[in-house]
Each structure stands twice: as C-alpha cells, then as structure tokens.
MOPAC internal coordinates of N, CA, C and O (Angstrom, degrees):
PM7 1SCF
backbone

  N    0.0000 0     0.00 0     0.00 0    0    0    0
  C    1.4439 1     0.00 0     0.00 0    1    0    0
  C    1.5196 1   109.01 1     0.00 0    2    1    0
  O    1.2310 1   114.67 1   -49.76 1    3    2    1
  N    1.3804 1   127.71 1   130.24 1    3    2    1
  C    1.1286 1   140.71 1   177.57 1    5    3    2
  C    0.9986 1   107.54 1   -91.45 1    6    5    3
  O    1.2310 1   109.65 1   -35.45 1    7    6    5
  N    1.6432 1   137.02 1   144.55 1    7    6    5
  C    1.4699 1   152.85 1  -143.25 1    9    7    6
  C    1.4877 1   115.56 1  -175.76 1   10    9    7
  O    1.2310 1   115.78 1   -32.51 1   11   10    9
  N    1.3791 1   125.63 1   147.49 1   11   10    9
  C    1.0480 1   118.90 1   160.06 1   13   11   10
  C    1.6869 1   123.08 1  -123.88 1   14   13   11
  O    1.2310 1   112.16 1   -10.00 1   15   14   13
  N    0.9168 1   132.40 1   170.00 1   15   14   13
  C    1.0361 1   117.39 1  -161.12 1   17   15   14
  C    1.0495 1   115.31 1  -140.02 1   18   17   15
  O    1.2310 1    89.37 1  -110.96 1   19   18   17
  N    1.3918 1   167.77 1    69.04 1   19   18   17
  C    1.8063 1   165.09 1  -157.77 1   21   19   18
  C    1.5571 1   107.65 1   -47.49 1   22   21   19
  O    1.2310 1   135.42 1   -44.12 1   23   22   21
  N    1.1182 1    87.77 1   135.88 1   23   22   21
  C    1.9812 1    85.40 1   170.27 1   25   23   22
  C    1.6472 1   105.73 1  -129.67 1   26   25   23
  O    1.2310 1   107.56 1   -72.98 1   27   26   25
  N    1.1595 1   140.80 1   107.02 1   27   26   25
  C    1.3894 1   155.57 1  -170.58 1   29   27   26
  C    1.6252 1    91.64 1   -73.49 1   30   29   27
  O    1.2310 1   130.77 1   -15.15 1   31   30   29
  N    1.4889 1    96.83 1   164.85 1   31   30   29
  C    1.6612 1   111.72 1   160.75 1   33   31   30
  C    1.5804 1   101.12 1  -111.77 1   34   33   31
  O    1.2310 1   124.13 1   -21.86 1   35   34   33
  N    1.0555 1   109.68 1   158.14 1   35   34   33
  C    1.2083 1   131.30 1   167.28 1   37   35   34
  C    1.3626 1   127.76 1  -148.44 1   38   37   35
  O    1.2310 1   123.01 1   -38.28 1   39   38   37
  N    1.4240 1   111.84 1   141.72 1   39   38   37
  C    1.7633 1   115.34 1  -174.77 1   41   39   38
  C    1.1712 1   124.37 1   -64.51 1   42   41   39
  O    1.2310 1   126.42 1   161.56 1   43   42   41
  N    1.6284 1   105.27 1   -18.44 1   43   42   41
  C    1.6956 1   139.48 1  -159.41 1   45   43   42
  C    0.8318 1   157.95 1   172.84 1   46   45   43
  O    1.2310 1   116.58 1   -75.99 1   47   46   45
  N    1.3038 1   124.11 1   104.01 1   47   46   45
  C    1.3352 1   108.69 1  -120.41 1   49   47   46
  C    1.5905 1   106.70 1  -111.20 1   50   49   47
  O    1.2310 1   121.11 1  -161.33 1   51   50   49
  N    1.4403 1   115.48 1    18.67 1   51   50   49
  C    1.1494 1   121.17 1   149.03 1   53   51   50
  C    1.8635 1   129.90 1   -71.46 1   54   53   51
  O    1.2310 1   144.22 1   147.80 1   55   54   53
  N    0.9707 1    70.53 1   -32.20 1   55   54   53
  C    2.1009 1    97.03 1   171.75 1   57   55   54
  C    1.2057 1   118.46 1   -73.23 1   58   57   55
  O    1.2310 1   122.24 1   128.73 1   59   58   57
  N    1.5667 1   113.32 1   -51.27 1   59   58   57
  C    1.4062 1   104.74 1   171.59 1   61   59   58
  C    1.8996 1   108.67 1   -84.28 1   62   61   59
  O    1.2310 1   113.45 1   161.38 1   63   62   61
  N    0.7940 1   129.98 1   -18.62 1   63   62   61
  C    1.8767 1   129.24 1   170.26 1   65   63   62
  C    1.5215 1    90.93 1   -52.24 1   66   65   63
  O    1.2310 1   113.96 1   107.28 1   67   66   65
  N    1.1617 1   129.03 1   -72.72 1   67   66   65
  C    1.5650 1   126.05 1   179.71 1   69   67   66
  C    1.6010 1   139.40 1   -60.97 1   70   69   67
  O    1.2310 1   131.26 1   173.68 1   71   70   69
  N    1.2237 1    95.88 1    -6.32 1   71   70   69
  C    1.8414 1   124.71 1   155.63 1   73   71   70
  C    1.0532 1   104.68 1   -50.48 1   74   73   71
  O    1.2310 1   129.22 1    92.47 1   75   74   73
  N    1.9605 1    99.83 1   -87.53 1   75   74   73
  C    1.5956 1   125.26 1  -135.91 1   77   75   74
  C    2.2817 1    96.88 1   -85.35 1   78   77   75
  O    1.2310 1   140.41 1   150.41 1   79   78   77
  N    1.7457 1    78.01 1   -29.59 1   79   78   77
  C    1.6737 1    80.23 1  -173.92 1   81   79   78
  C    1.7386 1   118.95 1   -77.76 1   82   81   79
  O    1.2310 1   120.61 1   140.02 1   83   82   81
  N    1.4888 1   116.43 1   -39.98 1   83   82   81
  C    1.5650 1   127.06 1  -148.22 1   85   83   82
  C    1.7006 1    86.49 1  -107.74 1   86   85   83
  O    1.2310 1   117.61 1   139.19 1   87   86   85
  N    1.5876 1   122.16 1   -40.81 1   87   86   85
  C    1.4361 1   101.88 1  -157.91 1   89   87   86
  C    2.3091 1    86.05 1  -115.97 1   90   89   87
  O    1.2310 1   115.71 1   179.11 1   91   90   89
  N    0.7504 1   125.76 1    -0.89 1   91   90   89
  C    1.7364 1   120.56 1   170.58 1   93   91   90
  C    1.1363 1   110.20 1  -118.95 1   94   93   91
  O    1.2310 1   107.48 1   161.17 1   95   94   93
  N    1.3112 1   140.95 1   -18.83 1   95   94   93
  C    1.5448 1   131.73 1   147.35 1   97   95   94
  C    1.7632 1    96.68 1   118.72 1   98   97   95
  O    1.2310 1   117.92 1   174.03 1   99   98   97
  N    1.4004 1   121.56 1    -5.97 1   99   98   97
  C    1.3919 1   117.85 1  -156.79 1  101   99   98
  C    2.1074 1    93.49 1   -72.75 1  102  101   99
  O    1.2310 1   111.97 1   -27.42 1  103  102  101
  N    1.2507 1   132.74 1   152.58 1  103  102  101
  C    1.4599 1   138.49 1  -178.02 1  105  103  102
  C    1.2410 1   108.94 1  -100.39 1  106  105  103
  O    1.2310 1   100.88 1   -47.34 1  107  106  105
  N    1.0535 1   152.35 1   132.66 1  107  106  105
  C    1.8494 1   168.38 1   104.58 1  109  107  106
  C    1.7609 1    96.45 1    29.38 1  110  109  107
  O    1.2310 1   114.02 1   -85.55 1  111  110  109
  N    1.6305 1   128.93 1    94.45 1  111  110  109
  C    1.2181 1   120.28 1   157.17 1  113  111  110
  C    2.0499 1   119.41 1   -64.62 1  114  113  111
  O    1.2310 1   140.81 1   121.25 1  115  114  113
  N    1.6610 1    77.21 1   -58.75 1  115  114  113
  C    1.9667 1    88.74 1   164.57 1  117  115  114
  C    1.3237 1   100.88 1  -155.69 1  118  117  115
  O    1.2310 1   120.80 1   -16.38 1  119  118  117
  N    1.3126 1   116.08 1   163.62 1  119  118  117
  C    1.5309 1   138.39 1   173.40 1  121  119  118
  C    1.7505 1   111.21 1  -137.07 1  122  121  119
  O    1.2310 1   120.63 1   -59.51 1  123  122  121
  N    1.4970 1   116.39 1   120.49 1  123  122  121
  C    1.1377 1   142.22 1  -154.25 1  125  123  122
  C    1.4269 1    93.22 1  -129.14 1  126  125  123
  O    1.2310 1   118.16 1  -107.31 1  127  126  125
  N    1.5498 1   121.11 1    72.69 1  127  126  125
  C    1.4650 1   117.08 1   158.67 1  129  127  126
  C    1.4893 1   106.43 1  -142.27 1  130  129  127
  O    1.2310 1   128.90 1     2.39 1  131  130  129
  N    1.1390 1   100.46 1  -177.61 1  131  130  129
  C    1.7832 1   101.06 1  -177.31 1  133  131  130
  C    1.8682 1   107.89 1  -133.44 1  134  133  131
  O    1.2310 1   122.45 1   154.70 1  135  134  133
  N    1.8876 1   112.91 1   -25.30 1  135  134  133
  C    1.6501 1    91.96 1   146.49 1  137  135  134
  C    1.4905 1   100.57 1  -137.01 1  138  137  135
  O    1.2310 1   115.40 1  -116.97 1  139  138  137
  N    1.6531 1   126.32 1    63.03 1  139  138  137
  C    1.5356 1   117.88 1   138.69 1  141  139  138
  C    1.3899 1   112.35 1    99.37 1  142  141  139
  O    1.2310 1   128.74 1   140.32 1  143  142  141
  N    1.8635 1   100.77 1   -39.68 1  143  142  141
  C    1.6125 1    87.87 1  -179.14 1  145  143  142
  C    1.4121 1   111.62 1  -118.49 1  146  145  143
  O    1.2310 1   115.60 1  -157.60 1  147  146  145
  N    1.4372 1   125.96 1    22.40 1  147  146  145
  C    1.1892 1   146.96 1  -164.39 1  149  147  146
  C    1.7766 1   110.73 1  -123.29 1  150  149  147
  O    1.2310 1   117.27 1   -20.11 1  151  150  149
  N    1.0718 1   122.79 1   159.89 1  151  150  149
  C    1.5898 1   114.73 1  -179.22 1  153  151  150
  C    1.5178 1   133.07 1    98.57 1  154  153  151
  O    1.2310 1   121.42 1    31.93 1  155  154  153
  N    1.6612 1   114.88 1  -148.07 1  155  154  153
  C    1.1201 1   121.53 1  -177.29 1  157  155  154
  C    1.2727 1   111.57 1  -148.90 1  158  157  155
  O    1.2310 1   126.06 1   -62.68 1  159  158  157
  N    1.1434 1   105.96 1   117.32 1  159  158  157
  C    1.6880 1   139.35 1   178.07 1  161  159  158
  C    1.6477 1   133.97 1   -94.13 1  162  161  159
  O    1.2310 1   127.99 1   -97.38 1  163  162  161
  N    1.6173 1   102.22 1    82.62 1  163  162  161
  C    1.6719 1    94.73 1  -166.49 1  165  163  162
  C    1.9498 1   100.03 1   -86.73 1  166  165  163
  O    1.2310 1   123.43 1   -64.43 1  167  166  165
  N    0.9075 1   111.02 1   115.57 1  167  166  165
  C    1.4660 1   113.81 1   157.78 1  169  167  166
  C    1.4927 1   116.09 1  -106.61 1  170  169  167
  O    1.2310 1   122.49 1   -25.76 1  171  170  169
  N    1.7289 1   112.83 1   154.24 1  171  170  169
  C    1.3978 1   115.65 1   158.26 1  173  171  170
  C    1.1637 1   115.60 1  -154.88 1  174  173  171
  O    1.2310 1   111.05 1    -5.31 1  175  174  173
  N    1.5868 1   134.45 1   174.69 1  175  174  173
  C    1.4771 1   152.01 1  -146.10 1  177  175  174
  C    1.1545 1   105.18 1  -169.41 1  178  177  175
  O    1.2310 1   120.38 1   -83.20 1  179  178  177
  N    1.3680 1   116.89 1    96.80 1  179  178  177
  C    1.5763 1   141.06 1  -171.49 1  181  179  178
  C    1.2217 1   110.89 1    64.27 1  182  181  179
  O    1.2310 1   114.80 1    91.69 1  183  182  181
  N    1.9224 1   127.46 1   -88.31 1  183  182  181
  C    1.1479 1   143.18 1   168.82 1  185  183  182
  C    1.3643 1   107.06 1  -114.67 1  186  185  183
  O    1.2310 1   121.03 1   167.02 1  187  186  185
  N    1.3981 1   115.63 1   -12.98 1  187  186  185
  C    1.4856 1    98.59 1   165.39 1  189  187  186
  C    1.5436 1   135.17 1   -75.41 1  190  189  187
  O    1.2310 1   111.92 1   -64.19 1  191  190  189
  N    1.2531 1   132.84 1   115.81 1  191  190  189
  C    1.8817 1   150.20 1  -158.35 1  193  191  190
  C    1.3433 1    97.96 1  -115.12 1  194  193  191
  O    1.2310 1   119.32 1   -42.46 1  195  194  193
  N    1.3636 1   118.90 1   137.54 1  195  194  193
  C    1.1979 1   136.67 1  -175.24 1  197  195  194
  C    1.4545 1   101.67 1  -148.83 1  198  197  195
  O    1.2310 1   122.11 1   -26.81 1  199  198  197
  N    1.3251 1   113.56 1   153.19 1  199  198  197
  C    1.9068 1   117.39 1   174.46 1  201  199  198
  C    1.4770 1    90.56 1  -130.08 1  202  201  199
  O    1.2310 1   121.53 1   -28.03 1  203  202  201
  N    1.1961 1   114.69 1   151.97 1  203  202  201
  C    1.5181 1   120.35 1   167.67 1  205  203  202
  C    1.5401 1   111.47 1  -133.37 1  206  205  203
  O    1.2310 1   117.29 1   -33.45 1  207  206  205
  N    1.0675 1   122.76 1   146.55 1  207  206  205
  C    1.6863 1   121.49 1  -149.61 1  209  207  206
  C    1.3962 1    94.39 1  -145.68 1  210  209  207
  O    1.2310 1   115.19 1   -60.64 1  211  210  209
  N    1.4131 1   126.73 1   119.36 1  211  210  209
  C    1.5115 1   140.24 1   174.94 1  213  211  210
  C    1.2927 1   117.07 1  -129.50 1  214  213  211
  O    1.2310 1    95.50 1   -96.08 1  215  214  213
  N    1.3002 1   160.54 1    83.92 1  215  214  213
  C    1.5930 1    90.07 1    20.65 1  217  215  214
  C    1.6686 1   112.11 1   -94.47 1  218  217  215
  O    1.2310 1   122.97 1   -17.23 1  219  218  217
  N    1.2809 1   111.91 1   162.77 1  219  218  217
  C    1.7728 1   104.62 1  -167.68 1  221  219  218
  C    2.0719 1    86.42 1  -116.26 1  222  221  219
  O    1.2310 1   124.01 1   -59.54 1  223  222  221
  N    1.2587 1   109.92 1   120.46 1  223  222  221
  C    1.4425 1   105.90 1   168.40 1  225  223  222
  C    1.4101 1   108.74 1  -125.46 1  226  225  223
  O    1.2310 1   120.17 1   -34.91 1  227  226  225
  N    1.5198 1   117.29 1   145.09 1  227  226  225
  C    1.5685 1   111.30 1  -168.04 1  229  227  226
  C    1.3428 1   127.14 1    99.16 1  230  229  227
  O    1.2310 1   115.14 1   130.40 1  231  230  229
  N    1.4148 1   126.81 1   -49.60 1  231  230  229
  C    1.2129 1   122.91 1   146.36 1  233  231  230
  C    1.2965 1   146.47 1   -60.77 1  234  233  231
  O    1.2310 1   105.82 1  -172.96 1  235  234  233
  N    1.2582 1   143.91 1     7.04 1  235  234  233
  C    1.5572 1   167.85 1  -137.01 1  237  235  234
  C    1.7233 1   101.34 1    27.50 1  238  237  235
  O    1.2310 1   125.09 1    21.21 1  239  238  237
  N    1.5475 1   107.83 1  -158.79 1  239  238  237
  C    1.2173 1   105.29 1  -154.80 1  241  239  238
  C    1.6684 1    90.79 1  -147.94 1  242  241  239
  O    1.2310 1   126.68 1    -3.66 1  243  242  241
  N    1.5815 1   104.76 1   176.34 1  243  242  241
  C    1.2279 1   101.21 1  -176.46 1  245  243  242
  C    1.4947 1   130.32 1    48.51 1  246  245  243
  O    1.2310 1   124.15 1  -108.12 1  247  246  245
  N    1.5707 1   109.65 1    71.88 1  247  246  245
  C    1.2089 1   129.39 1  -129.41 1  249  247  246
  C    1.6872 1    88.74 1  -111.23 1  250  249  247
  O    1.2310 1   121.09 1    -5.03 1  251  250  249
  N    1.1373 1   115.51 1   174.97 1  251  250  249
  C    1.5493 1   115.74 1   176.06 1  253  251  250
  C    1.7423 1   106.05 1  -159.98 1  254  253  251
  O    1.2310 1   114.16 1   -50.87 1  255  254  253
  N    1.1024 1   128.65 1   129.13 1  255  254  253
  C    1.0787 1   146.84 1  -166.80 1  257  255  254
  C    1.2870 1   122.54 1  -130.58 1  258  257  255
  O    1.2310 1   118.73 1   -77.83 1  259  258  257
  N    1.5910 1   120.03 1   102.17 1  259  258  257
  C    1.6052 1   125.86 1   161.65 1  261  259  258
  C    1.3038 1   100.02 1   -64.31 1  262  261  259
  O    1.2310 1   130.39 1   -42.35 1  263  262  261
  N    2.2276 1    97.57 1   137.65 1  263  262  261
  C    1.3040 1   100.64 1   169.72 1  265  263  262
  C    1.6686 1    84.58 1  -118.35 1  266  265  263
  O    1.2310 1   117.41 1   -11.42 1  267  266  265
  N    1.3035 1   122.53 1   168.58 1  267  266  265
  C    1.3700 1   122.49 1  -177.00 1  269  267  266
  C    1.8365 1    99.26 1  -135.74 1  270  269  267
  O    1.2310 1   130.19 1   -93.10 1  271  270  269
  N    1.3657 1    97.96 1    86.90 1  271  270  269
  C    1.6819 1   112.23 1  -176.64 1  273  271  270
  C    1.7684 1   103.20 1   -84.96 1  274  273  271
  O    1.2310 1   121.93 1    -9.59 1  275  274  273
  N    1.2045 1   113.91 1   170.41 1  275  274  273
  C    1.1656 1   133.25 1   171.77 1  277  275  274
  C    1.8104 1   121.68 1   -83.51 1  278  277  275
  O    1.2310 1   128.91 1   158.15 1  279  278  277
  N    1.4088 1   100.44 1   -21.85 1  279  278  277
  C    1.4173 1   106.59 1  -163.95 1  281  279  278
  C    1.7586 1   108.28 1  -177.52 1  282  281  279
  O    1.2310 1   128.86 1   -87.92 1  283  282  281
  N    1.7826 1   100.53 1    92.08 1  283  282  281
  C    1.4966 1   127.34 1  -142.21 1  285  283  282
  C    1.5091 1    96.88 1   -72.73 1  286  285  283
  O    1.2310 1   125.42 1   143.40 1  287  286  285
  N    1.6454 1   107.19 1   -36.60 1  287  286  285
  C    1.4935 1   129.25 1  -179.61 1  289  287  286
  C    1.5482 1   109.37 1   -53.91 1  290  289  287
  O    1.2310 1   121.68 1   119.06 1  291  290  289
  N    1.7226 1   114.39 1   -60.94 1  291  290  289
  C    1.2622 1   119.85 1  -159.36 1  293  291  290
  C    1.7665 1   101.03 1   -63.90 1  294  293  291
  O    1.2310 1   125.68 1   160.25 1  295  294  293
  N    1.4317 1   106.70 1   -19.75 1  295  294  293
  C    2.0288 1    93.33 1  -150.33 1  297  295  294
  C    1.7854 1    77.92 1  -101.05 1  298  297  295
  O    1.2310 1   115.20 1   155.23 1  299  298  297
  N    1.5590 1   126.70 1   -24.77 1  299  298  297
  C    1.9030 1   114.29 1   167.93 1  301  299  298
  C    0.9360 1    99.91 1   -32.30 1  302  301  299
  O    1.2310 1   120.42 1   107.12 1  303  302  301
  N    1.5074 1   116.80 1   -72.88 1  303  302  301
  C    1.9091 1   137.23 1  -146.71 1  305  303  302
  C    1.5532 1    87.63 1   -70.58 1  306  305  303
  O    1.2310 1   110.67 1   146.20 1  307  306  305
  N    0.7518 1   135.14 1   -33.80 1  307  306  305
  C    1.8636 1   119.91 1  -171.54 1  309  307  306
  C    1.2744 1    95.99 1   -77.70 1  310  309  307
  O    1.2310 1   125.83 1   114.09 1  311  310  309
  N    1.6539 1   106.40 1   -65.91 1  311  310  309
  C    1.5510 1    99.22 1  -163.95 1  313  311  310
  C    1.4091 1   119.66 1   -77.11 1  314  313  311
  O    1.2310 1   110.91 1   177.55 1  315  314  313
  N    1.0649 1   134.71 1    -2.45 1  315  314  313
  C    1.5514 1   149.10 1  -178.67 1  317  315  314
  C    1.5597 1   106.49 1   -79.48 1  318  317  315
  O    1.2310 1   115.79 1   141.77 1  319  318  317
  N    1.2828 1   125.59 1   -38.23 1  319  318  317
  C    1.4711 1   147.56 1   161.65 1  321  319  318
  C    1.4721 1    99.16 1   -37.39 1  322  321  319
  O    1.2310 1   113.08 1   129.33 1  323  322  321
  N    1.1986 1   130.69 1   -50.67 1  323  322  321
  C    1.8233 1   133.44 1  -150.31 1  325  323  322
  C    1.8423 1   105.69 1  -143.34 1  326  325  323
  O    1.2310 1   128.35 1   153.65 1  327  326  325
  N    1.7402 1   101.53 1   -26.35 1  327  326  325
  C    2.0683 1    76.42 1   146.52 1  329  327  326
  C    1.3691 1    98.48 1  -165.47 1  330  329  327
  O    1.2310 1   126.23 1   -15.82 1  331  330  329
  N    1.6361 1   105.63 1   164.18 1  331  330  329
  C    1.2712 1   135.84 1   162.70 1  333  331  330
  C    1.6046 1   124.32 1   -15.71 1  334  333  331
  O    1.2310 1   124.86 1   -82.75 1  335  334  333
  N    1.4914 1   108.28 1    97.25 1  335  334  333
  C    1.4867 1    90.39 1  -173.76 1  337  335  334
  C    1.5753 1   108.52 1   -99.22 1  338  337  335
  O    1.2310 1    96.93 1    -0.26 1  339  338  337
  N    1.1578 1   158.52 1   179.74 1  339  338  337
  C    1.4713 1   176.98 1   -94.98 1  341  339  338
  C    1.6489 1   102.94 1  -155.68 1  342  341  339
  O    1.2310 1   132.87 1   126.08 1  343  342  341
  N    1.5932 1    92.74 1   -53.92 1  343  342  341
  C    1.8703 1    93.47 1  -169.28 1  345  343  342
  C    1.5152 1    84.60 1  -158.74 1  346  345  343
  O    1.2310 1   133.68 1    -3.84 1  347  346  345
  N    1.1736 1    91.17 1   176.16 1  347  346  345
  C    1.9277 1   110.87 1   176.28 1  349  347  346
  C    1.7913 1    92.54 1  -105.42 1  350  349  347
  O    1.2310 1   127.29 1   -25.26 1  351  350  349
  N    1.4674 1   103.58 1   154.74 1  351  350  349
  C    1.3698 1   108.94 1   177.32 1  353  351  350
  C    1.2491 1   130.69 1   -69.15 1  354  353  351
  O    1.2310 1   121.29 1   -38.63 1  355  354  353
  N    1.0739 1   115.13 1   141.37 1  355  354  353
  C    1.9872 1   127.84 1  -162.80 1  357  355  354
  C    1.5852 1   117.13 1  -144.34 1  358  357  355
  O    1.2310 1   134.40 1   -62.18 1  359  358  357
  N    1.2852 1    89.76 1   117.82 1  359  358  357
  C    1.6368 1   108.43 1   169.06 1  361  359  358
  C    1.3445 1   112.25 1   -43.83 1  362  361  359
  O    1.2310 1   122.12 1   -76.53 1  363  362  361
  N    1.4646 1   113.54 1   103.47 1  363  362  361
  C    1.7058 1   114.58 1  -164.51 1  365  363  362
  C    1.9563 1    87.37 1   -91.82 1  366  365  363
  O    1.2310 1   118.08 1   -11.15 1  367  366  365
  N    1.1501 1   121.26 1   168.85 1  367  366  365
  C    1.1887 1   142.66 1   170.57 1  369  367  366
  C    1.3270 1   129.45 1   -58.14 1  370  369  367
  O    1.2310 1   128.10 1   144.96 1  371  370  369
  N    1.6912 1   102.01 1   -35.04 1  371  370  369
  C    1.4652 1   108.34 1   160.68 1  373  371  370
  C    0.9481 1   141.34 1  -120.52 1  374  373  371
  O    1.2310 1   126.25 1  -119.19 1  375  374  373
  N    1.3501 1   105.59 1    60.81 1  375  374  373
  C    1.2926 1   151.21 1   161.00 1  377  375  374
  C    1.3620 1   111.30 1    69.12 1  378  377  375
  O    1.2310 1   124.85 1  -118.20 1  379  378  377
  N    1.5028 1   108.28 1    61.80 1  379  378  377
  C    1.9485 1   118.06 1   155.07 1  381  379  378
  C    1.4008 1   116.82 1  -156.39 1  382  381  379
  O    1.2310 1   125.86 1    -2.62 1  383  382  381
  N    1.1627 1   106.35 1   177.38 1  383  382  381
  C    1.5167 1   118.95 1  -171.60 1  385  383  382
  C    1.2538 1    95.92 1  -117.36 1  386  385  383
  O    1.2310 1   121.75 1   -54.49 1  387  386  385
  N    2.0021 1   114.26 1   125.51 1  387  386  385
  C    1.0748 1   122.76 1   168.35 1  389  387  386
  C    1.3338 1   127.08 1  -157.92 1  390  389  387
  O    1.2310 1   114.46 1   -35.45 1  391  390  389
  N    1.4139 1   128.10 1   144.55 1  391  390  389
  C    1.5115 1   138.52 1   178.65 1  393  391  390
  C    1.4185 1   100.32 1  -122.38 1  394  393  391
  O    1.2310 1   127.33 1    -4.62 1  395  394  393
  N    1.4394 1   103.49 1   175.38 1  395  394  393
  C    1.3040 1   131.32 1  -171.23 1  397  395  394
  C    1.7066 1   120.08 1  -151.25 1  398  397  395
  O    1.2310 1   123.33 1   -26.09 1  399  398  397
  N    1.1615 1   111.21 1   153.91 1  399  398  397
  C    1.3772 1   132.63 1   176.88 1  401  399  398
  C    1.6063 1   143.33 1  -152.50 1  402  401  399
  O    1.2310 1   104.47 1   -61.82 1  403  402  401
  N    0.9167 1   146.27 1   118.18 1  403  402  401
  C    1.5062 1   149.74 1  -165.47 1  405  403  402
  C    1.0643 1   113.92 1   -72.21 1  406  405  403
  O    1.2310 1   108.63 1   -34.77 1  407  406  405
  N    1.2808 1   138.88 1   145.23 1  407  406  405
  C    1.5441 1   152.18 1   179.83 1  409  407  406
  C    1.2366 1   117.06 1   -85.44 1  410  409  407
  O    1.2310 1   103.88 1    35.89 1  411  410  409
  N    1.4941 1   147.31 1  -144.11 1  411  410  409
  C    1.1027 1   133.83 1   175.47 1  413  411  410
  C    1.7160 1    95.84 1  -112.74 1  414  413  411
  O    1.2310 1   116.90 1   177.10 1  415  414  413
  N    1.0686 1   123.50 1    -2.90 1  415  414  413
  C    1.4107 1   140.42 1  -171.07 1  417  415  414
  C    1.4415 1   122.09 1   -89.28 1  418  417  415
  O    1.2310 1   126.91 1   143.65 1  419  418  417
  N    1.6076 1   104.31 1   -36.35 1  419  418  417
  C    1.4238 1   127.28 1  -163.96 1  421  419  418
  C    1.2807 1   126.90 1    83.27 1  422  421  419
  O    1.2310 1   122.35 1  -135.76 1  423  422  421
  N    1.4245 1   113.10 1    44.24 1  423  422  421
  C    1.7425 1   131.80 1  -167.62 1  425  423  422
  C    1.3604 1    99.08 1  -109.00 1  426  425  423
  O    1.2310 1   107.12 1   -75.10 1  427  426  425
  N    0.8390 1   141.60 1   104.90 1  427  426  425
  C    1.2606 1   149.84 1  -178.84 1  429  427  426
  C    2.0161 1   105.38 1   -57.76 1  430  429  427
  O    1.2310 1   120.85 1   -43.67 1  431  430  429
  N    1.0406 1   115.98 1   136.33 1  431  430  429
  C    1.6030 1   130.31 1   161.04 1  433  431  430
  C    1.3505 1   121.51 1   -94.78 1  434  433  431
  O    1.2310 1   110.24 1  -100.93 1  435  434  433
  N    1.4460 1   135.93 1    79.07 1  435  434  433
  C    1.4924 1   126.46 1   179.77 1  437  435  434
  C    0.9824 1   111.79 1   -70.36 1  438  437  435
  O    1.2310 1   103.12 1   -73.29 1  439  438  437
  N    1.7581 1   148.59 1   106.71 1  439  438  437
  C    1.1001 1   116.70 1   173.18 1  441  439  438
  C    1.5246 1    87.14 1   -96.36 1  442  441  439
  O    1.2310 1   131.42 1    -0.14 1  443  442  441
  N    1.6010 1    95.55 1   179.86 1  443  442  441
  C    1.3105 1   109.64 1  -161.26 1  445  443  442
  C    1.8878 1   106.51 1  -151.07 1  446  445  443
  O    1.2310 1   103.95 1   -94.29 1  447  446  445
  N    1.2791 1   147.18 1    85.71 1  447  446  445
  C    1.2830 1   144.21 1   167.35 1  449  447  446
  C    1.3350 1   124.10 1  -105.26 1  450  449  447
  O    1.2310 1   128.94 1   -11.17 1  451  450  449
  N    1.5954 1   100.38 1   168.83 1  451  450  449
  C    1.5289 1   100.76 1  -176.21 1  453  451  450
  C    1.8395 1   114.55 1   -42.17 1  454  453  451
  O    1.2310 1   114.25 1   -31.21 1  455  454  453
  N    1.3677 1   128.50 1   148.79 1  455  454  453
  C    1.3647 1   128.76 1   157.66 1  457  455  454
  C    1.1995 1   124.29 1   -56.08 1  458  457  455
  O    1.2310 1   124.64 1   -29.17 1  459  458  457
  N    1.4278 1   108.70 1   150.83 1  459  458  457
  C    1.3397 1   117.82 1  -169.05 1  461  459  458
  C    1.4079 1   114.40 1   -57.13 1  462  461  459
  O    1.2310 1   108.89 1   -12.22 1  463  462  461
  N    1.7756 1   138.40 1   167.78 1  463  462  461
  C    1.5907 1   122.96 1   173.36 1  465  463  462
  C    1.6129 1    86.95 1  -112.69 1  466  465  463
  O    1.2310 1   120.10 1   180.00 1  467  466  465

C-alpha cells in the first residue's frame, strides 16, 4: 500500500507530543529523541500519520496539512473543547466541510469532511 505521510517542523517537541497527543487524541507510533524536546515524533489517529521533526532544517516551515476525517463537526466539538480553532466548520463550495487550527509551531491543520446535508 502506497501512502504519504507529512512531516511538520517543530520548535519542540515536547510541546507538540502534548498538543497532538493529550489535547487531539492522536497516540505515540515512535519517538526518536534522546532529551524529549529534540527529534522525531511519529504519531497517528485511526489512518491519520503525522512525523514531527525538531529541529526540521531544509524543508521550509509553516507547514499545512489536509486531514481527510469522516465527520468535520464531531472532531470541531472534541477538539475545540481543549484548543483554539481558526474558524468553526463551513460548507466550502467544493463540496466539503472544513475548519482549521494551528499547532504550537504554526502548522496549520486543515481538516476537511464530507458537507453538511
């Protein structure tokens, strides 16, 4: 199976482990550091995989990431509960429902689900 996978930068990667892990629900695949806030951080949430890279040089910065959820509403109301989102979700034009949110990094989260009925 072919996949792709995003790898974010991060300033720290103790900061973002307690983001994506404690307040968005995503679980620890592996962690590749030696003191915590340095390294490489694979997390995921169902089929969604993410890498997080501290320090990340070479790849640019201020990263942005489609997530492609099932239900754009249910993961707002969860994740809106424990952080800051961008906007509330909106019937985009071509045809989905989507919000957004920032990391502790400034990586943007698009999620993106079916439109509302």
């Amino acid at each position: 199976m072919e996949r792709a996978t995003p790898i974010l930068p991060t300033e720290d990667l103790a900061a973002a482990k307690a983001f994506y892990v404690k307040k968005l629900g995503f679980r620890v695949a592996f962690e590749a550091s030696e003191d915590g806030r340095s390294g490489l951080l694979g997390i995921e949430r169902g089929t969604i995989q993410i890498t997080l890279d501290c320090p990340m040089s070479g790849h640019g910065r201020n990263a942005c990431v489609a997530l492609h959820v099932d239900d754009a509403d249910a993961l707002h109301r969860e994740w809106s509960a424990r952080v800051d989102v961008l906007r509330a979700p909106k019937d985009e034009q071509w045809g989905a429902r989507t919000f957004d949110l920032l990391d502790p990094s400034g990586n943007t989260l698009f999620v993106i689900g079916p439109p509302s009925r």
